[in-house]
Every structure is written in C-alpha cells, then in structure tokens.
MIVO-988703 format. One record per residue: residue number from 0; x, y, z of N, C-alpha, C in turn. Coordinates in steps of 0.2 Angstrom, whole numbers. Example, Ala and Ser with C-alpha at 12.3 -4.5 7.8 and 13.67 -1.06 7.14 Angstrom:
2
<kolmi><pos>0</pos><n_X>66</n_X><n_Y>-28</n_Y><n_Z>39</n_Z><ca_X>62</ca_X><ca_Y>-22</ca_Y><ca_Z>39</ca_Z><c_X>66</c_X><c_Y>-16</c_Y><c_Z>39</c_Z></kolmi>
<kolmi><pos>1</pos><n_X>64</n_X><n_Y>-11</n_Y><n_Z>35</n_Z><ca_X>68</ca_X><ca_Y>-5</ca_Y><ca_Z>36</ca_Z><c_X>64</c_X><c_Y>0</c_Y><c_Z>39</c_Z></kolmi>
***
This chain:
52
<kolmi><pos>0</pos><n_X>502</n_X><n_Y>227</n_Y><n_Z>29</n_Z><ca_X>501</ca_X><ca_Y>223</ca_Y><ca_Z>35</ca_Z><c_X>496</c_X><c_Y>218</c_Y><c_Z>34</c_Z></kolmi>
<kolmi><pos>1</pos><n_X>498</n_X><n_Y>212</n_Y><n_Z>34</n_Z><ca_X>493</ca_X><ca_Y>205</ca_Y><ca_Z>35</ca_Z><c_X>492</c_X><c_Y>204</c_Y><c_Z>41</c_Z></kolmi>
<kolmi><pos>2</pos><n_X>483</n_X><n_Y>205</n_Y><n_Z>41</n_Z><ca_X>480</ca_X><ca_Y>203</ca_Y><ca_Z>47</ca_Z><c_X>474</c_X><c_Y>198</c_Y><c_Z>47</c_Z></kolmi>
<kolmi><pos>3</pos><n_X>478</n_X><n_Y>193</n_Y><n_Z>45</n_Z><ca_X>472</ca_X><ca_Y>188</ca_Y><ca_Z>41</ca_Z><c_X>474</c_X><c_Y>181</c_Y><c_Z>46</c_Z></kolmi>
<kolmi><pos>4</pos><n_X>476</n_X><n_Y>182</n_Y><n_Z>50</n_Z><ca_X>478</ca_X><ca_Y>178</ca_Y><ca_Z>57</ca_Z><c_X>474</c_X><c_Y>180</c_Y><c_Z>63</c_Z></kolmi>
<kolmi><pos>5</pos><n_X>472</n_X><n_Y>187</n_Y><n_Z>63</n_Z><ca_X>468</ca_X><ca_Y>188</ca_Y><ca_Z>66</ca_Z><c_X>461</c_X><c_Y>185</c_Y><c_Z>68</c_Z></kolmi>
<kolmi><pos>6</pos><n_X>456</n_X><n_Y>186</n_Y><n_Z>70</n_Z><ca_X>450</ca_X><ca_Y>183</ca_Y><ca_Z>69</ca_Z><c_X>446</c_X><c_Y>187</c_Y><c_Z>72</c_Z></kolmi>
<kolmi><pos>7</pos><n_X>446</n_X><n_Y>192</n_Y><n_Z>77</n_Z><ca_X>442</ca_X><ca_Y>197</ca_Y><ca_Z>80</ca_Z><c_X>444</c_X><c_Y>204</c_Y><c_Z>79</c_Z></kolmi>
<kolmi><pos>8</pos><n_X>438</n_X><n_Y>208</n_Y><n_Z>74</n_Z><ca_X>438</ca_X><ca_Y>215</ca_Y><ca_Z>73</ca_Z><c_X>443</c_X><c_Y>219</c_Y><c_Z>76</c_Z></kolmi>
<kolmi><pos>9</pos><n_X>438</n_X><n_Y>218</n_Y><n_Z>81</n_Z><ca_X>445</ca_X><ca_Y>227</ca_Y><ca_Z>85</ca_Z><c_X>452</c_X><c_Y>224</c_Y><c_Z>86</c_Z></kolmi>
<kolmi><pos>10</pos><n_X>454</n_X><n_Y>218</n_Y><n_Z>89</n_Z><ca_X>457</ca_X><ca_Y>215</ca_Y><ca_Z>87</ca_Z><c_X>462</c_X><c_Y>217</c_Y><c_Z>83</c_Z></kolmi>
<kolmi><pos>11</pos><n_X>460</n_X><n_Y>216</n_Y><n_Z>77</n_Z><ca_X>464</ca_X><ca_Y>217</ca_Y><ca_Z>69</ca_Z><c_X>465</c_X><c_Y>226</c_Y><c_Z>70</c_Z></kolmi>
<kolmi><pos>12</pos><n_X>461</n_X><n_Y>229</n_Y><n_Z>71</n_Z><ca_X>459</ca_X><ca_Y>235</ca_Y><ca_Z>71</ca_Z><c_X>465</c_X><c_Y>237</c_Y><c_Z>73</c_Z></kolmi>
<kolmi><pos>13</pos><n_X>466</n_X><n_Y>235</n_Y><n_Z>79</n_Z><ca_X>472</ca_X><ca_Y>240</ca_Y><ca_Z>85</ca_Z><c_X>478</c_X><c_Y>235</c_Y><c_Z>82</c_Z></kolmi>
<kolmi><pos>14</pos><n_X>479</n_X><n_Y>229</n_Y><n_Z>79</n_Z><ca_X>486</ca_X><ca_Y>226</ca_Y><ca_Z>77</ca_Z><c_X>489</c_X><c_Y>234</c_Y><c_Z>68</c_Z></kolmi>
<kolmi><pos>15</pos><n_X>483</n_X><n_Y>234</n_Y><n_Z>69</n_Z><ca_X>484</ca_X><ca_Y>237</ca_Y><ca_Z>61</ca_Z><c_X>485</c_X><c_Y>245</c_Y><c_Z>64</c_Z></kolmi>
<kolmi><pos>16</pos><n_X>482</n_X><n_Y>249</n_Y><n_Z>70</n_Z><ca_X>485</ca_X><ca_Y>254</ca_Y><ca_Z>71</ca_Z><c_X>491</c_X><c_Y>254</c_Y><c_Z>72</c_Z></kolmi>
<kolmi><pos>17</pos><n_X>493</n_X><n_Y>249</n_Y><n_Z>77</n_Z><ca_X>498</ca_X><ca_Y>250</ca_Y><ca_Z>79</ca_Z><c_X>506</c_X><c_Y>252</c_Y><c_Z>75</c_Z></kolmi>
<kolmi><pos>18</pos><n_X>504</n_X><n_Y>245</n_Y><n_Z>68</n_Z><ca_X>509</ca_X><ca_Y>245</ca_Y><ca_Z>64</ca_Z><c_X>509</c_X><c_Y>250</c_Y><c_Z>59</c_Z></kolmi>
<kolmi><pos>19</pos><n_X>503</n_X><n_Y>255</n_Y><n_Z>59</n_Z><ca_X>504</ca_X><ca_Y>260</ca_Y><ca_Z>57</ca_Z><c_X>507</c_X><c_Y>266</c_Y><c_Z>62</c_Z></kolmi>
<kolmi><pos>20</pos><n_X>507</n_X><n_Y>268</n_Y><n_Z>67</n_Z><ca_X>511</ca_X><ca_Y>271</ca_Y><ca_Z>69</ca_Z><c_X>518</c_X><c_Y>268</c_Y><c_Z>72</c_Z></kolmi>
<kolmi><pos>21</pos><n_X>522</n_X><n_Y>263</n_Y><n_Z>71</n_Z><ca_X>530</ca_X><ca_Y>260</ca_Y><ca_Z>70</ca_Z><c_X>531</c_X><c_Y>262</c_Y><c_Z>63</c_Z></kolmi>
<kolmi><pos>22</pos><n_X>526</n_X><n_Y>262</n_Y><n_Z>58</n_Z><ca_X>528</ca_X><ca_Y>261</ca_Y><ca_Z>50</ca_Z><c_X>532</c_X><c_Y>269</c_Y><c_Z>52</c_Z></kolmi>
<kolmi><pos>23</pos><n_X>537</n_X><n_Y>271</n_Y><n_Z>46</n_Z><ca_X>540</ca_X><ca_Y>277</ca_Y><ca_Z>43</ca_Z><c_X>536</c_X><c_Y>280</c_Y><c_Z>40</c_Z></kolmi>
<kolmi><pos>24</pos><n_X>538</n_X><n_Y>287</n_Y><n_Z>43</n_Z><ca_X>530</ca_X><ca_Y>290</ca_Y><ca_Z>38</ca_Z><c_X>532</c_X><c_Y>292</c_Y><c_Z>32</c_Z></kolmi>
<kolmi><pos>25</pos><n_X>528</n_X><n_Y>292</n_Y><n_Z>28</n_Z><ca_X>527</ca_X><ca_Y>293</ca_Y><ca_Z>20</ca_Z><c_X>530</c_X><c_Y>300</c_Y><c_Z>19</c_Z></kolmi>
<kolmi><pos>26</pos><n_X>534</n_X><n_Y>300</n_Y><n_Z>12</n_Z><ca_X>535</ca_X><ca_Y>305</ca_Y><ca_Z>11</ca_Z><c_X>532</c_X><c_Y>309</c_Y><c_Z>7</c_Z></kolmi>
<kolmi><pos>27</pos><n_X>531</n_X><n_Y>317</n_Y><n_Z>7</n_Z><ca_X>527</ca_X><ca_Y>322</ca_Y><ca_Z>6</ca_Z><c_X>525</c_X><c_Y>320</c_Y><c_Z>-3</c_Z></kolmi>
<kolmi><pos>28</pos><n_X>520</n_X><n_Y>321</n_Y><n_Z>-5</n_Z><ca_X>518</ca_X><ca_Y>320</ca_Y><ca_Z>-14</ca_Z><c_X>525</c_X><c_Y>328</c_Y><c_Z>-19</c_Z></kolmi>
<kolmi><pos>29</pos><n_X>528</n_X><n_Y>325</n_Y><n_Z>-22</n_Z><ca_X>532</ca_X><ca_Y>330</ca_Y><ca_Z>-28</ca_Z><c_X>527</c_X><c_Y>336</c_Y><c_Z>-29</c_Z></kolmi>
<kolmi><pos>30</pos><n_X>529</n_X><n_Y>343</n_Y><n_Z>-28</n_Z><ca_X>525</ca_X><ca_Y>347</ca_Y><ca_Z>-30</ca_Z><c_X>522</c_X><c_Y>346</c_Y><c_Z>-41</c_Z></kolmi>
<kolmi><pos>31</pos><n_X>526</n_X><n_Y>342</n_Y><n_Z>-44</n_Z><ca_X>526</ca_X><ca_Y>343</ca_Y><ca_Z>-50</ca_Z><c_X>519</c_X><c_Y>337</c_Y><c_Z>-51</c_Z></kolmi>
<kolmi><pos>32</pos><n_X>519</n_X><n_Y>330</n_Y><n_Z>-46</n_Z><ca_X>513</ca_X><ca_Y>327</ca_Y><ca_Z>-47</ca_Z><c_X>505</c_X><c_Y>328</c_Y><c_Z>-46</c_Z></kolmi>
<kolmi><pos>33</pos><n_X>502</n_X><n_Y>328</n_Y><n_Z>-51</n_Z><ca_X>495</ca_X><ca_Y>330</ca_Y><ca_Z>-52</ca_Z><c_X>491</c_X><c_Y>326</c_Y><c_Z>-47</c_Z></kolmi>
<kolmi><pos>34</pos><n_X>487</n_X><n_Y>326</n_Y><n_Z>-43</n_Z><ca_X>482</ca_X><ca_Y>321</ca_Y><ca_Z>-40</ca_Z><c_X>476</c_X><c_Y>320</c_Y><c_Z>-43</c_Z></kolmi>
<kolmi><pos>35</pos><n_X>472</n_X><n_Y>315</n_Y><n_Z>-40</n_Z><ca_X>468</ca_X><ca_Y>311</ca_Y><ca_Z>-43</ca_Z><c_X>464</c_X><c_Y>317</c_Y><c_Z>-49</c_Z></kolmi>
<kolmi><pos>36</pos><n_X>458</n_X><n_Y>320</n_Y><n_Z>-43</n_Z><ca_X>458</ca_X><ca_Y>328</ca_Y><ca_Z>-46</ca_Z><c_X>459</c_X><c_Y>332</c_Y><c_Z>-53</c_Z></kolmi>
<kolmi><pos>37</pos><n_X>466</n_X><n_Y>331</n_Y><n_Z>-52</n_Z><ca_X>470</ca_X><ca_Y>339</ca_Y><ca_Z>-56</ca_Z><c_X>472</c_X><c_Y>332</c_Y><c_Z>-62</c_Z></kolmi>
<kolmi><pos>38</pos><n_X>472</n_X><n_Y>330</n_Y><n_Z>-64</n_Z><ca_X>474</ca_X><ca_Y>324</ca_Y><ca_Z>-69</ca_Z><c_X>470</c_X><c_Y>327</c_Y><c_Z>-75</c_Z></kolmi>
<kolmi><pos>39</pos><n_X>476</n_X><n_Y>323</n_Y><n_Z>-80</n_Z><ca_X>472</ca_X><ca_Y>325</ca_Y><ca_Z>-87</ca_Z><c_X>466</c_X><c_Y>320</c_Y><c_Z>-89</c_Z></kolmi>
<kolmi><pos>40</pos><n_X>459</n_X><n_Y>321</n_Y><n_Z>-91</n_Z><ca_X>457</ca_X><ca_Y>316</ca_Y><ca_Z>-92</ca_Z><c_X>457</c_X><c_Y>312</c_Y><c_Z>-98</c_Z></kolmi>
<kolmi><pos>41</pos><n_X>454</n_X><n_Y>307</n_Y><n_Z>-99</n_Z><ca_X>455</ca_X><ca_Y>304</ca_Y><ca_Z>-106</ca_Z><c_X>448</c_X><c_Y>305</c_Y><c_Z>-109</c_Z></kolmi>
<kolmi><pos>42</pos><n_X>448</n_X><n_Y>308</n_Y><n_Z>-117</n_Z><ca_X>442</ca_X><ca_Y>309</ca_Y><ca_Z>-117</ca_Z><c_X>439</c_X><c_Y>303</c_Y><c_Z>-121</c_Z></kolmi>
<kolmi><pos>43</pos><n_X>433</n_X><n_Y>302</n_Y><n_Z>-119</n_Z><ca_X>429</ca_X><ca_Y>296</ca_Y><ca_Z>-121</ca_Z><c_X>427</c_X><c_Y>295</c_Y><c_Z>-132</c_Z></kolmi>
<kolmi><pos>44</pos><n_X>429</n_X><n_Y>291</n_Y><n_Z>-134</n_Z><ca_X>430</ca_X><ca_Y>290</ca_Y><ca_Z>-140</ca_Z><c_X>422</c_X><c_Y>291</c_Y><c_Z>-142</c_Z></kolmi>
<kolmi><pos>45</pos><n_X>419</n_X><n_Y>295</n_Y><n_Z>-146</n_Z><ca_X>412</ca_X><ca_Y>295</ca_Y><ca_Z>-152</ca_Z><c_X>410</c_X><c_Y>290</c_Y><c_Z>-155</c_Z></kolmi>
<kolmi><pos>46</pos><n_X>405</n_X><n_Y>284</n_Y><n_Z>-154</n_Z><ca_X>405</ca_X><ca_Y>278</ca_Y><ca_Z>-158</ca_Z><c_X>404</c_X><c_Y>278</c_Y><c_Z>-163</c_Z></kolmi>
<kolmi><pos>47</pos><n_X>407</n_X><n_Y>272</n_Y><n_Z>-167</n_Z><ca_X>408</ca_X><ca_Y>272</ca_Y><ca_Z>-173</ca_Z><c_X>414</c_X><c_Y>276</c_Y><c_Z>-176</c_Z></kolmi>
<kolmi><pos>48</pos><n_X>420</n_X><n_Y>281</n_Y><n_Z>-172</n_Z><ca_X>424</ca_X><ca_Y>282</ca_Y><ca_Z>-172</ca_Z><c_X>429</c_X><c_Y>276</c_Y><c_Z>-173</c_Z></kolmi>
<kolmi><pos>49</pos><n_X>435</n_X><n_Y>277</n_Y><n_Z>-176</n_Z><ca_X>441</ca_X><ca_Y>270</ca_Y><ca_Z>-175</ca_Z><c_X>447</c_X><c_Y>275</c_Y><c_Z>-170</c_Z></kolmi>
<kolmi><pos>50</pos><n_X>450</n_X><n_Y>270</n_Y><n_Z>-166</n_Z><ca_X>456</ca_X><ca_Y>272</ca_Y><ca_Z>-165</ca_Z><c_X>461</c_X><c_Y>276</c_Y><c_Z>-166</c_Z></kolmi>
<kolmi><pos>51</pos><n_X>463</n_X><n_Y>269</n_Y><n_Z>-172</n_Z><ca_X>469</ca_X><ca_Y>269</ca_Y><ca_Z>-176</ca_Z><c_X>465</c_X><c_Y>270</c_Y><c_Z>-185</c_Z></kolmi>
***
C-alpha cells in the first residue's frame, strides 16, 4: 500500500486500514516452516578460524 500521496497521519493511517481490510487474507504458515524463533541458528565462526 503506497501512502506517500498522503500528507496527514491519521489520514494515511485509516487509508492504510482500510486497504488492509479489502486485502485477501493471508494464508495460514506450512506446519513444516520454522519461525523466526525455531530456526536453526548460524554459529558464529572463532577468529582466526578460515572458512574454507
């Protein structure tokens, strides 16, 4: 939603409500996808270690 034609906060505010309730709601997250959270993390390298 671009609201950069706006110029007045509440304004923008209720143009942006609105077009969020006309949007299509989002469908539900895959049971098999991880969120933010549950993710595997990357572990941070020891210096002086190399990559490769």
């Amino acid at each position: 939603m671009n609201t950069k034609h706006v110029a007045d906060k509440a304004e923008r505010k209720k143009v942006k409500r609105d077009a969020r309730k006309k949007a299509a709601p989002k469908a539900k997250r895959a049971s098999g996808v991880a969120r933010g959270s549950m993710k595997k993390k990357v572990r941070k390298l020891v210096k002086g270690q190399r990559k490769r």
